[in-house]
N, C-alpha and C positions, 0 to 999 in steps of 0.2 A: 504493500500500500504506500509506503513513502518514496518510493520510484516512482510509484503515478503521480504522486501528488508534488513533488519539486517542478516537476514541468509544467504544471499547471498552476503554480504559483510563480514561475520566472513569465507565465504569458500576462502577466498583470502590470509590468513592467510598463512605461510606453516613452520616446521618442519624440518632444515637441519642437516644430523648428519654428525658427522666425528670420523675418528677414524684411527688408525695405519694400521690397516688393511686393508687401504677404496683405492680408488681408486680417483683421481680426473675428471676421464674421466665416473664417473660412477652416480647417480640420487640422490643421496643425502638422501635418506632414511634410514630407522634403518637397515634394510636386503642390503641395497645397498649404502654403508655409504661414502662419500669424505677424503681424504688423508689430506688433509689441511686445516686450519683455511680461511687461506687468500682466499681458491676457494669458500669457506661457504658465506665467505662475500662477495665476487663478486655476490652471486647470490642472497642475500638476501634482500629482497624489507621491509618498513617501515610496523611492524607487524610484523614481521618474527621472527622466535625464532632458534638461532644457540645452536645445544647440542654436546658436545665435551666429546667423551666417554674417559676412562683412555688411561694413557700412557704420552710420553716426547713427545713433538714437538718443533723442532727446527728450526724455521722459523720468518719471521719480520711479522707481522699482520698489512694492513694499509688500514682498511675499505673505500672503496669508496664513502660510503652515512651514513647515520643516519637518525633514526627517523624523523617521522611529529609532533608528537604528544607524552603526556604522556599515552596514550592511543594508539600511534602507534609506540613504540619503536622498537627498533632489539637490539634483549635480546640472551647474547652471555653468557651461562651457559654449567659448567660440568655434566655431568650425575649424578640425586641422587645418592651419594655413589659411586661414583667413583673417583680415583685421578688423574687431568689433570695438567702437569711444563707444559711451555710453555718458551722457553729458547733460547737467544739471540747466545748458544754458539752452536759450533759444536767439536765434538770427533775427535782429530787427532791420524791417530794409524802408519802414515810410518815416523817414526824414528830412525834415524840412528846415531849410537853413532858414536862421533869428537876423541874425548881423554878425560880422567880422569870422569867429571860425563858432559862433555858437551855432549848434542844431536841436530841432525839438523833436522827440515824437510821442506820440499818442498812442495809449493802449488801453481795451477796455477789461477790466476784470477778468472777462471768459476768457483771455487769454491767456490766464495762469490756470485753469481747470479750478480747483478745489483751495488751490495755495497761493496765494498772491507774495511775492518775500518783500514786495515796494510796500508793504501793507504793515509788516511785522518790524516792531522794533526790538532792536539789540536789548536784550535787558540782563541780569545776573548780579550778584554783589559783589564779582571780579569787575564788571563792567562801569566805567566812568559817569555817574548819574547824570551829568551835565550835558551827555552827549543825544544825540538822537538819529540815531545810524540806524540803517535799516539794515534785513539779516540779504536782501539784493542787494547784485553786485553790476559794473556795469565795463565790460572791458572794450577798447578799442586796439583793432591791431593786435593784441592777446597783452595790452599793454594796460592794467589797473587803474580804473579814473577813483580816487578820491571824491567822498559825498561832502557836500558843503551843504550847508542850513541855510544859507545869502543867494536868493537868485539873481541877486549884482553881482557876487563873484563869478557866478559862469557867464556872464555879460561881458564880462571885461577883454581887452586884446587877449589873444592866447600866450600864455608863457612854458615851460616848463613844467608846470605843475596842471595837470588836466584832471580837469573836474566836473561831477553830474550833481543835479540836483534836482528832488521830487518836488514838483510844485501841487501836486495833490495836498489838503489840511484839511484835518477833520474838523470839525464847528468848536470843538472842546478838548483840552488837554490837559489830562491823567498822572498824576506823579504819586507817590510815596503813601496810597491811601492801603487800609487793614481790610483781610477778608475774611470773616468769622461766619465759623458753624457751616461750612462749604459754599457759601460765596463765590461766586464765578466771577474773577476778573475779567475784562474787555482783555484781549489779545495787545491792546494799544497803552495800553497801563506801565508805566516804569517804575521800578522802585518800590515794588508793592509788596507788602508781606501778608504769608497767607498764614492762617491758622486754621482749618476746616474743623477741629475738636475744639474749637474755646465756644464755649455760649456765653454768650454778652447780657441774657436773661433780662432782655428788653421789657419795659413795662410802663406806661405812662399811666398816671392816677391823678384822680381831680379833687380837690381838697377843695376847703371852703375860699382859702387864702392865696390858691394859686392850683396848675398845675405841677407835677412832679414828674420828674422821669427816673425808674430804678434802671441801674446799668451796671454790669460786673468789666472793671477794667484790669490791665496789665501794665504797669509801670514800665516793664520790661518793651515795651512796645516803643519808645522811646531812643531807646539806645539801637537796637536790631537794623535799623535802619537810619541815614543820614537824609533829613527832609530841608528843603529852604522857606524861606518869607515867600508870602505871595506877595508880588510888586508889579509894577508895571514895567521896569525893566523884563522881569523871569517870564511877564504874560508873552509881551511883544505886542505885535499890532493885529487887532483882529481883522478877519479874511474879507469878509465882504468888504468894508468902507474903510479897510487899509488904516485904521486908526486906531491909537494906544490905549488900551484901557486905564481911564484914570478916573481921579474923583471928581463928584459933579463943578466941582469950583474951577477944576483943570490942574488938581494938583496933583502928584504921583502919587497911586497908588499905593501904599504898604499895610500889610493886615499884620501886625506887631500885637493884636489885644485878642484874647479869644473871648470866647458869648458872655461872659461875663465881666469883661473890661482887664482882666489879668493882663500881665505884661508877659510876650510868646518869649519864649527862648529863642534869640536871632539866630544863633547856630546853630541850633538844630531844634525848630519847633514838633510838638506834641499833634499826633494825629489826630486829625475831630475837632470837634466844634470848643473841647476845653482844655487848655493848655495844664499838663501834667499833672491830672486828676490823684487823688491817693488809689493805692491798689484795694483790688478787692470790690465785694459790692457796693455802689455808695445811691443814693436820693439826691437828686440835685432839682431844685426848685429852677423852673426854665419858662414860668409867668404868672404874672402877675394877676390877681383876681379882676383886677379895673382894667387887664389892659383885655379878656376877655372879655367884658362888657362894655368896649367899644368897640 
């Protein structure tokens, strides 16, 4: 019985090719070969052997399964003699010259499928909080352009130093805020700390004399992280009408006092609306009974 049966467990095996040529709607074979890496892997069970004839593919690979066994791997090879890149980038060819050696182009989302990296910013606590570099890159000639934040700096005569820059802004920007009890950060968030296990045990209660709010904080929340003043310098200029946020008088901006007039810690203020609350559960009275009966 185990002579019958080796042979008909090696016919389970199968062969998937792919190639520039291929089709992904099509069987996977050397005469009928798949378009993509990533359809090879979707169909490829433990044993299987993925063969990737020549040519560039520029697509993200993110295999659904892996092997059982040293013996029942998914063995993902170039064809003998042949040469397979497999490349994270895509060719942009609609460029439109600005002035001097600046170019522009346009792209819409569905052109990243699923991941946009112009979309995702650099974040980590190796990472420089000041900066705001995206995890796209943008090469000319196979030669690295440097992202700037100034769309006068890629404006300027060309020098030495070649530079891109995303004129895409979102309406609002995200720095150094807390995510409790599993809180989903925006993807566009820097500097953020998460806690998904802490309950903050939120509770608002109405008294005769005012509202209250109970809330369990971490002092530690403070230090974990390096946050700045919000000012009108750190905002910049908002998007539509190109103009700085400031106060109504036209004077700069700076939020130095949290909700209750305290004076923030300039170098490094406390997340939330009160600067460096005590730990632990506290009651903070957050209005006044006459300001609710007006």
């Amino acid at each position: 019985m185990i002579g019958m049966l080796l042979p008909l467990a090696g016919l389970r095996a199968a062969e998937w090719h792919v190639a520039v040529t291929g089709k992904d709607s099509q069987r996977g074979t050397k005469d009928d070969p798949l378009r993509t890496i990533q359809r090879a892997a979707d169909l490829a069970q433990p044993g299987d052997t993925v063969t990737v004839h020549a040519g560039v593919y520029r697509e993200r690979v993110n295999p659904p399964r892996g092997g059982e066994s040293d013996a029942k791997r998914i063995i993902y090879r170039a064809s003998p003699g042949e040469k397979v890149e497999i490349k994270g980038s895509e060719v942009v060819t609609n460029w439109k010259k600005v002035q001097n050696n600046t170019w522009k182009a346009t792209l819409p989302n569905t052109f990243f499928g699923k991941f946009n990296p112009y979309s995702d910013l650099i974040h980590g606590d190796w990472y420089n909080k000041s900066l705001t570099n995206h995890t796209g890159a943008v090469y000319l000639n196979d030669k690295w352009l440097r992202e700037t934040k100034r769309l006068e700096d890629v404006l300027k005569p060309a020098d030495d130093n070649m530079l891109w820059n995303d004129t895409t802004r979102l309406p609002v920007w995200m720095s150094g805020n807390v995510f409790l009890k599993g809180a989903k950060p925006s993807k566009h968030e820097t500097g953020l700390l998460l806690k998904p296990d802490f309950d903050p045990a939120l509770n608002l209660l109405e008294k005769t004399d005012g509202l209250y709010l109970e809330i369990t904080a971490d002092n530690a929340w403070a230090t974990e992280r390096t946050r700045q003043l919000v000012t009108t310098e750190l905002l910049g200029k908002a998007v539509i009408p190109d103009q700085a946020f400031e106060n109504p008088d036209g004077t700069p901006l700076r939020i130095d006092t949290d909700y209750f007039g305290k004076k923030r810690n300039e170098k490094n203020p406390f997340p939330g609306p009160f600067e460096n609350p005590a730990g632990g559960k506290l009651t903070l009275k957050v209005w006044e009974t006459k300001k609710i009966s007006q």
